[in-house]
NUVEXDREN-251413 format. One record per residue (C-alpha): residue number from 1; residue in one letter; x, z, y. Coordinates in pm, 1 decimal. Layout:
N
SITE  num  residu      east        up     north
SITE  NUM       A         X         Z         Y
...
END
This chain:
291
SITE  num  residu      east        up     north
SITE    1       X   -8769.9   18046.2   19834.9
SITE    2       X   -8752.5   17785.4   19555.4
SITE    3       X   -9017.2   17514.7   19513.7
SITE    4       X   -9320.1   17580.3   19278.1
SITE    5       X   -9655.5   17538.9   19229.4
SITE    6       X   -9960.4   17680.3   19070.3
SITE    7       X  -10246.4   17618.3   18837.7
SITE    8       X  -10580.6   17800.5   18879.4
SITE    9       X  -10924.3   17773.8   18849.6
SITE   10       X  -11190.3   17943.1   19094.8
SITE   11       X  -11604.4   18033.8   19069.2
SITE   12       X  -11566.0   18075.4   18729.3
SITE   13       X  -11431.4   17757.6   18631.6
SITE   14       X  -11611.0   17525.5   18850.2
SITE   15       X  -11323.4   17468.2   19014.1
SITE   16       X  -10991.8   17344.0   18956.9
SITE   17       X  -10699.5   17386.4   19197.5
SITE   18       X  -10336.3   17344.0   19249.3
SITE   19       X  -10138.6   17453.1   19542.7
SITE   20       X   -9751.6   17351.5   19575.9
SITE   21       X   -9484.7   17476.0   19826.1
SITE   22       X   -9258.0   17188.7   19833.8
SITE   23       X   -8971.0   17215.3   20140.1
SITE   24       X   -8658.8   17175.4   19944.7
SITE   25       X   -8810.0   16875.2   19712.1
SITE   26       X   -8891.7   16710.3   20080.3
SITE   27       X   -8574.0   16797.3   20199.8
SITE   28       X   -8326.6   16649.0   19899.8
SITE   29       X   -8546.3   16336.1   19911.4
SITE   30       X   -8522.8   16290.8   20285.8
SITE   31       X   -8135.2   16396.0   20269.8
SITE   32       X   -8094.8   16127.6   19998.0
SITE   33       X   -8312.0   15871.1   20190.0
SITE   34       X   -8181.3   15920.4   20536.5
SITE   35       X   -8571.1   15890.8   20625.6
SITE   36       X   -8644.1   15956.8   21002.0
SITE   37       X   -8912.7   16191.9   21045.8
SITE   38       X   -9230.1   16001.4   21050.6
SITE   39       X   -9111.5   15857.1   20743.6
SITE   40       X   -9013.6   16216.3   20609.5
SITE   41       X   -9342.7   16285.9   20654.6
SITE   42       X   -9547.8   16020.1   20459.5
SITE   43       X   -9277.4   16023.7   20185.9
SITE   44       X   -9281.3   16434.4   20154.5
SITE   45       X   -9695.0   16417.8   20149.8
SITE   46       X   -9678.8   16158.8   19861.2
SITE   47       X   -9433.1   16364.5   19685.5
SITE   48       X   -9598.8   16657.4   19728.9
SITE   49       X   -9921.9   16557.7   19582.3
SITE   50       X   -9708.8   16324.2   19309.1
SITE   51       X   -9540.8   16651.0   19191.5
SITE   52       X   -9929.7   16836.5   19174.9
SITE   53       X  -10083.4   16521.3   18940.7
SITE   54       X   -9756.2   16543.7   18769.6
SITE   55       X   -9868.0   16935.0   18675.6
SITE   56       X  -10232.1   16822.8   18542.5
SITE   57       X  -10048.9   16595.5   18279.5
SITE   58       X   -9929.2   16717.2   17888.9
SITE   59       X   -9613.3   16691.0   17722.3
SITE   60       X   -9376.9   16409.5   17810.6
SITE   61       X   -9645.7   16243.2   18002.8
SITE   62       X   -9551.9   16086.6   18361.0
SITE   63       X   -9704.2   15880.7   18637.2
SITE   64       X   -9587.7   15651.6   18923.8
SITE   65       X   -9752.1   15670.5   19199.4
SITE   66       X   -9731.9   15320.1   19463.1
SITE   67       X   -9837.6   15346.3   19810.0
SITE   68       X   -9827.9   15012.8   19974.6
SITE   69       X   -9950.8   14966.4   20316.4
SITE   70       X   -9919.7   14710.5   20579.6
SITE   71       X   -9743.2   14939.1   20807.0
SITE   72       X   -9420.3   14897.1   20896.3
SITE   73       X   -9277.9   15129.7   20616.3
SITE   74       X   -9321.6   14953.3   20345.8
SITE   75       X   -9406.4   15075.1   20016.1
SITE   76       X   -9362.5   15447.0   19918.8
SITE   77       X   -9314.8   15512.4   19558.0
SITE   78       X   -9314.4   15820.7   19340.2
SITE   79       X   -9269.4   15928.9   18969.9
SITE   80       X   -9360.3   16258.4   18837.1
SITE   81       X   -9403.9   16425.4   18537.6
SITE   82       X   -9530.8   16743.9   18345.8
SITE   83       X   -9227.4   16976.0   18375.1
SITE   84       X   -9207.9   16947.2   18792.1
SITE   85       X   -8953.3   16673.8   18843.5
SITE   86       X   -9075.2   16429.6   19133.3
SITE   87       X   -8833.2   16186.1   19341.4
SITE   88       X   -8949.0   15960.8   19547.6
SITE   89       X   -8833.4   15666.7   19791.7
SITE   90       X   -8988.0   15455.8   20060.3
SITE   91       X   -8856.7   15055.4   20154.2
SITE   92       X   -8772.0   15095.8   20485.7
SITE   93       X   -8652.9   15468.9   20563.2
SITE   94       X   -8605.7   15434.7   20934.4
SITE   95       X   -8913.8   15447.5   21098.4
SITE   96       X   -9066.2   15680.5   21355.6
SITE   97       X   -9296.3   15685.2   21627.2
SITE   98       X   -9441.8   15922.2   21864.2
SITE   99       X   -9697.1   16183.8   21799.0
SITE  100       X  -10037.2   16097.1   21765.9
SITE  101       X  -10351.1   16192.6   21953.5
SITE  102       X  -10361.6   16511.8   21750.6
SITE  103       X  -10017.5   16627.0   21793.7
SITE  104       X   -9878.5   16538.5   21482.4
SITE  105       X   -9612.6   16302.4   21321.5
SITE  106       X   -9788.2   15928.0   21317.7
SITE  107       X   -9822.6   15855.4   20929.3
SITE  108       X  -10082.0   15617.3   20940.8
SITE  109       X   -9905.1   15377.7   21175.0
SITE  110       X   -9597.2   15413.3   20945.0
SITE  111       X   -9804.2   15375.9   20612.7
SITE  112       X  -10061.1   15114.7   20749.8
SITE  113       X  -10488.3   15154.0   20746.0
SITE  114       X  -10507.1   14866.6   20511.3
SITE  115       X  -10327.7   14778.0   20145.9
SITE  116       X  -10360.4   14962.9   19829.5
SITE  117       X  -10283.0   15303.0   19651.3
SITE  118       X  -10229.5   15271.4   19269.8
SITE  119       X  -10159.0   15540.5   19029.9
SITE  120       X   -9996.1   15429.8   18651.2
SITE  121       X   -9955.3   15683.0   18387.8
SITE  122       X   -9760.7   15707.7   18083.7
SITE  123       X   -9937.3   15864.3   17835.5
SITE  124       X   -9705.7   15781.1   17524.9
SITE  125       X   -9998.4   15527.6   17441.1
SITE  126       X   -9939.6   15132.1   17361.5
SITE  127       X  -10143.4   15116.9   17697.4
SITE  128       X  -10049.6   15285.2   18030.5
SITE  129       X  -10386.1   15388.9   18253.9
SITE  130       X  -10391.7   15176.9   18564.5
SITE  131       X  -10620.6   15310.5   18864.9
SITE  132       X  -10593.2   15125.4   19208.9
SITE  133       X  -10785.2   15201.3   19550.0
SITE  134       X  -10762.4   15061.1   19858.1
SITE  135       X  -10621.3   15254.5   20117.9
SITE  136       X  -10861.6   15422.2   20378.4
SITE  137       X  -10668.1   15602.7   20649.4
SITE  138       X  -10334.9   15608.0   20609.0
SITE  139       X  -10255.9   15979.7   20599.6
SITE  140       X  -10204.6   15981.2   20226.1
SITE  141       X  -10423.9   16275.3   20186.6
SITE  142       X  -10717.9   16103.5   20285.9
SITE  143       X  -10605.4   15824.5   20034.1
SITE  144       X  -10570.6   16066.1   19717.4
SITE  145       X  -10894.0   16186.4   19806.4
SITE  146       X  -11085.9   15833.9   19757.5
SITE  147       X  -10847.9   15794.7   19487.6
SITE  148       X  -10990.2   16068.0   19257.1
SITE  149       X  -11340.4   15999.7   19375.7
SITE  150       X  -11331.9   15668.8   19257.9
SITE  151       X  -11078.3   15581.2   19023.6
SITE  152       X  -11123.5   15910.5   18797.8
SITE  153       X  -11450.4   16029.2   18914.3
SITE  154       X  -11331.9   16348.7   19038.4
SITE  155       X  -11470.9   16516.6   19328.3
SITE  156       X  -11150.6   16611.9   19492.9
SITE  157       X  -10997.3   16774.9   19795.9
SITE  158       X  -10653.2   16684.6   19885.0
SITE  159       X  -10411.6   16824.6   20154.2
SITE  160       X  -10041.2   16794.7   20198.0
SITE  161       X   -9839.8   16805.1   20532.1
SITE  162       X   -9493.2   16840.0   20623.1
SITE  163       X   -9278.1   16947.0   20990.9
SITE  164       X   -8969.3   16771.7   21028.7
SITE  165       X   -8717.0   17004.1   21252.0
SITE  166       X   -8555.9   16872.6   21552.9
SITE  167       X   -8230.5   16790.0   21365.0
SITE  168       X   -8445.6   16560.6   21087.4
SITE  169       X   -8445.2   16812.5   20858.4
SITE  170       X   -8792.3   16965.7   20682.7
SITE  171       X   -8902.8   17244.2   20810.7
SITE  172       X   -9191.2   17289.1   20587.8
SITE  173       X   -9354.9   17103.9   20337.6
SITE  174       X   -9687.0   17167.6   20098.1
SITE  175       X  -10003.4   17108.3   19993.3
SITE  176       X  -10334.4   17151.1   19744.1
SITE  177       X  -10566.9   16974.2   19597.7
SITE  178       X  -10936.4   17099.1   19463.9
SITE  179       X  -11145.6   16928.0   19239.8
SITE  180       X  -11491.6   17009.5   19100.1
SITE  181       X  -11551.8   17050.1   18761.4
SITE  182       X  -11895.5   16892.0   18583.0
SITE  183       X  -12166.2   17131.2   18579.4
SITE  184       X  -12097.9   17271.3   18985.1
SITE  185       X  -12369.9   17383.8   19152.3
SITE  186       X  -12471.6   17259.8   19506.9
SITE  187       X  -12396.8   17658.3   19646.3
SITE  188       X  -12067.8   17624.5   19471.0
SITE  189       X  -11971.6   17239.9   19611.2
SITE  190       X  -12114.4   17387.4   19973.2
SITE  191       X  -11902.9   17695.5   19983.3
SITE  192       X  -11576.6   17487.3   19880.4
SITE  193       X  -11683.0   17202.6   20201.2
SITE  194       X  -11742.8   17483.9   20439.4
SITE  195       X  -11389.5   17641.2   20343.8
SITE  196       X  -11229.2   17347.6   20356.5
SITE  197       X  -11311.9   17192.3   20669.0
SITE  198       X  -11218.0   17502.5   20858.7
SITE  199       X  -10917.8   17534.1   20675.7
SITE  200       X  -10577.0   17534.1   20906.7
SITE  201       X  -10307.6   17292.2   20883.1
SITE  202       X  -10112.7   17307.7   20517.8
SITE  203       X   -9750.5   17266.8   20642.0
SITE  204       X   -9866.1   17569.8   20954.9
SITE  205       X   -9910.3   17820.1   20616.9
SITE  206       X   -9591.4   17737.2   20476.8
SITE  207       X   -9383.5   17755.8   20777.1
SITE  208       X   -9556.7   18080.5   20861.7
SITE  209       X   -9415.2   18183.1   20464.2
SITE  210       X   -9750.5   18174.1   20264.6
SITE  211       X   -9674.9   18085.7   19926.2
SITE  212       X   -9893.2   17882.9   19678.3
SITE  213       X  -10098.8   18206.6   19559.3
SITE  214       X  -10184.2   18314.7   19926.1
SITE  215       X  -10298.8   17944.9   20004.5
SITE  216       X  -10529.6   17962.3   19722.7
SITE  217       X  -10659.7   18335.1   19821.8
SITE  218       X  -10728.9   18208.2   20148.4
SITE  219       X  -10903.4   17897.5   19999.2
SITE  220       X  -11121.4   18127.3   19770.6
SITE  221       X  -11050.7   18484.1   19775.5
SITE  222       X  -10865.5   18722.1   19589.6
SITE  223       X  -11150.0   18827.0   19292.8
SITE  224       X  -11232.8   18408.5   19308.5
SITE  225       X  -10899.0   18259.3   19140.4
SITE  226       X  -10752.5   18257.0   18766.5
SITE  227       X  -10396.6   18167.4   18807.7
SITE  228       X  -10354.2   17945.4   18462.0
SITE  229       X  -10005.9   17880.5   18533.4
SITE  230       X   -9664.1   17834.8   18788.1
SITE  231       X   -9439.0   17563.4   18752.0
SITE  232       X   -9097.5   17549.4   18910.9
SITE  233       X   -9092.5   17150.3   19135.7
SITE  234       X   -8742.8   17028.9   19210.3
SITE  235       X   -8643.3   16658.2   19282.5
SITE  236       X   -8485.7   16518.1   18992.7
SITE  237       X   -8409.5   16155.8   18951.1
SITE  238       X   -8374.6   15992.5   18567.2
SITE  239       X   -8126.3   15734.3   18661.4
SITE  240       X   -7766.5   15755.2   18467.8
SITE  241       X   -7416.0   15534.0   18425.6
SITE  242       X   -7593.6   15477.5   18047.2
SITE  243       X   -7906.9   15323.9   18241.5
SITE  244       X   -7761.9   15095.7   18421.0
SITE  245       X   -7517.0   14989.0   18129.4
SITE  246       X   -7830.0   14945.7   17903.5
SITE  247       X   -7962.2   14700.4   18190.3
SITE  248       X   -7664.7   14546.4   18218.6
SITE  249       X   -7691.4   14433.3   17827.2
SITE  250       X   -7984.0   14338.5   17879.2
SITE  251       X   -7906.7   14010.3   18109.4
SITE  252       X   -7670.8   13885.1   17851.7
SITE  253       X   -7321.7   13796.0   17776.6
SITE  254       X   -7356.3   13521.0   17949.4
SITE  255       X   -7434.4   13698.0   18275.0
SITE  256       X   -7170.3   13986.0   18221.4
SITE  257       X   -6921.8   13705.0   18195.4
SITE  258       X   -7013.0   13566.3   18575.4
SITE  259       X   -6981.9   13968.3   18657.4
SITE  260       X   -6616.1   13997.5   18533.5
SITE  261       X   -6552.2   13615.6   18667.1
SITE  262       X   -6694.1   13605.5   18984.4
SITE  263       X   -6710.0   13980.6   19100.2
SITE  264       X   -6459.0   14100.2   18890.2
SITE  265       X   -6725.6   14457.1   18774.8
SITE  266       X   -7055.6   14540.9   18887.3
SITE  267       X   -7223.8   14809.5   19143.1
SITE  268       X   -7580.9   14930.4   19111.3
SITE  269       X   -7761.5   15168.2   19378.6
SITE  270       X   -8060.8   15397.9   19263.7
SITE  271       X   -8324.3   15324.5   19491.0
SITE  272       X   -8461.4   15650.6   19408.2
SITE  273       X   -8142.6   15925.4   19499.9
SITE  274       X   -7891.8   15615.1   19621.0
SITE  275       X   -7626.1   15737.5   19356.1
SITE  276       X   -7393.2   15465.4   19329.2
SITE  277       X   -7281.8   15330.3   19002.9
SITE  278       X   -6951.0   15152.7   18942.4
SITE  279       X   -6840.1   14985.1   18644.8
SITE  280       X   -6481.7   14813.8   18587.6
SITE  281       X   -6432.1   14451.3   18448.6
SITE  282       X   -6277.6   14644.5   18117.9
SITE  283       X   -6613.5   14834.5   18108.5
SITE  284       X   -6810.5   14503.3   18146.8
SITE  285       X   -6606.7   14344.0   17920.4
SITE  286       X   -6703.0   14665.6   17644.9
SITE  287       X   -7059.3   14611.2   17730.9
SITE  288       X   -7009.8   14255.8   17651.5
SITE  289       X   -6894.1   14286.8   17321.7
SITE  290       X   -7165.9   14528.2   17269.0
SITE  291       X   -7475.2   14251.8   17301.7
END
């Protein structure tokens, strides 16, 4: 089944929700990555809820989302944007650790319990909107939640999860996030707590084959939801052999010159999908000319 996720509203548009089945995304990003599965498992939640923030945006809108903990990971970044594109990468990709008391893959002691989450996002404005939080737990779930709470003033709930398979591979990967809408009651905000805390493990429903729409029926209901819209999520990355030769330009002639001199061309690595870009010293010398 290919990666998508939905739009709807529930109790009459008091609620906002998005749900997202996201295993292949996880699984191109880990492949590209070489993450090991704790890792695969905060960087799949992070792109997993990146690709559902990416689906509340407009237009040619995008965000980057920065997780930086003091964990032994490193930072994780993201980028999404409005059509369902997401990639993702995290510092240090080998990292893993035994389960935790609950059974599942460690994130928190990968991420870290103490460092920042920050969200920036292009809105085609002079200005980009900054929000930052500090991080609470760790799980990256937990994090988002705070996040909306605070920097956008959005009630939120947010889930994602992911199994890694034996072989490193993801087995399952997905996630949801709920927000209340201004004017909720207090029987409407009560209903949506008492659903969600009994609500079973996100990454359990999509190994078990439950796609986006029966996540949100079991979330709400069947007469409850207004499906406003699906959106096909893949992982794309933006980098190109143009990119890099526009960056290259952009340290000089000077510079290019020590490149054809000293290393006689030039290699650049996307730290987002680790395509490998070469150029020749007759290309460098082109580029040269072109400053």
């Amino acid at each position: 089944m290919k990666d998508y996720l939905l739009k709807a509203t529930a109790y009459d548009s008091k609620v906002r929700a998005y749900a997202i089945s996201s295993t292949n995304t996880v699984e191109e990003a880990r492949r590209r990555q070489d993450t090991w599965a704790t890792a695969s498992a905060a960087l799949g939640r992070t792109i997993t809820i990146s690709a559902m923030m990416g689906a509340m945006m407009k237009g040619d809108d995008s965000l980057t989302v920065k997780l930086e903990g003091n964990g032994p990971m490193g930072a994780i970044i993201a980028d999404s944007d409005a059509t369902g594109d997401v990639r993702g990468y995290v510092t240090n990709p080998h990292v893993d650790f035994d389960l935790n008391d609950k059974g599942k893959l460690d994130v928190a002691q990968a991420v870290g319990t103490e460092g920042n989450l920050s969200v920036v996002k292009d809105l085609g404005l002079k200005e980009h909107f900054t929000g930052q939080v500090p991080i609470v737990s760790g799980e990256i779930g937990d994090d988002f939640t705070y996040y909306f709470a605070n920097s956008e003033q959005i009630p939120s709930a947010v889930g994602a999860g992911v199994l890694v398979n034996p072989d490193q591979s993801i087995r399952a990967s997905g996630g949801f996030i709920v927000q209340v809408m201004p004017g909720a009651d207090e029987e409407v905000i009560s209903r949506l707590e008492e659903k969600i805390q009994g609500f079973p493990a996100i990454s359990t429903l999509i190994r078990e084959g439950n796609s986006p729409e029966e996540i949100l029926e079991r979330l709400f209901g069947n007469d409850e939801i207004t499906i406003h819209g699906r959106l096909p999520v893949r992982f794309q990355c933006k980098c190109s052999k143009e990119r890099v030769e526009r960056a290259i330009m952009g340290l000089g002639s000077d510079e290019i010159q020590d490149m054809i001199e000293e290393d006689h061309g030039a290699e650049a690595t996307c730290h987002f999908c680790n395509e490998v870009y070469r150029l020749s010293e007759q290309e460098l010398e082109t580029l040269k000319e072109r400053v």
